[in-house]
C-alpha angles and dihedrals in degrees: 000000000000127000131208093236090052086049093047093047092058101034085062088045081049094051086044099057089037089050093058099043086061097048092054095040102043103036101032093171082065089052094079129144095251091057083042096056081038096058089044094053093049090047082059092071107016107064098047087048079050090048089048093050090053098072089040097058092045089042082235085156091169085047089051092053090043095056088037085055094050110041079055103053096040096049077051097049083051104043088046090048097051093050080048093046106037092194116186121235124244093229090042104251110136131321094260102091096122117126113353120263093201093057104043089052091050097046090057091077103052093041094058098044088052095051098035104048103000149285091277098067091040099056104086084045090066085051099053098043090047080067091053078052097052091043097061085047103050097033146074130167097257101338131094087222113095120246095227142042123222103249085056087058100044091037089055093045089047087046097052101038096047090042102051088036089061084044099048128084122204110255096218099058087096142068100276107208128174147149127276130201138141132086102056087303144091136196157119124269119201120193145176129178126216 
């Protein structure tokens, strides 16, 4: 079953995505290296606070602490794997380039939208975060060298999902009841999927 505030939460992610593909295709002198490492920047936090408000609109309390848990274990996993694997940067920053820090963070939202209330939500997430991903490939703070390898991005976008994926329980395994009112009638609608 659907409801109208799962619909609502991914119709405004939709608009988001859409919003941005306009803006790059339509204005390409936008589109500059400095507003793509920006946009990158603000993913990072953005879609995992998105993917913290979710369970909150809906009072998914169990589904709060579960985004909360694992925003914070994979930003640890990552943080930890980066001081292990002391991998230098393409544009020479530092030696802690894997995996990237911008993309696990931004995978955890998707992931946990996908495992918590469904792929369909999750779909322009993906999207969103791919970008965080491409950002951290194609650009680099004042430099034309990337700040990323691939492998860092792919090995952050494989951490977070996996991670959040092992820490997230489904939402509809359980009796779903609410109240129903509208129309001349009241009630009360239980439901379960299978």
């Amino acid at each position: 079953m659907i409801k109208f505030k799962e619909i609502k939460a991914s119709k405004y992610t939709t608009q988001a995505l859409c919003f941005l593909l306009i803006i790059f295709i339509s204005k390409p002198s936008f589109a500059a290296k400095d507003v793509i490492l920006r946009l990158g920047d603000i993913g990072r936090y953005a879609l995992p606070a998105y993917a913290a408000a979710v369970p909150v609109v809906k009072k998914d309390w169990e589904g709060f602490e579960q985004i909360i848990i694992s925003i914070v274990a994979v930003q640890l996993a990552t943080e930890g794997l980066k001081r292990v694997v002391r991998e230098p940067r393409p544009d020479g920053g530092s030696t802690l380039s894997f995996p990237s820090g911008h993309v696990s963070a931004a995978f955890t939202a998707p992931a946990f939208i996908n495992r918590r209330y469904g792929f369909a939500q999750s779909v322009p997430l993906y999207g969103l975060a791919s970008f965080v991903g491409y950002s951290r490939l194609h650009v680099s703070d004042g430099q034309n060298k990337p700040a990323h390898h691939v492998q860092d991005v792919l090995a952050g976008a494989a951490l977070a999902i996996g991670m959040t994926w092992l820490i997230t329980k489904p939402y509809m395994d359980k009796v779903n009841i609410e109240p129903e009112v509208g129309g001349g009638r009241f009630g009360i609608n239980v439901s379960k999927q299978w």
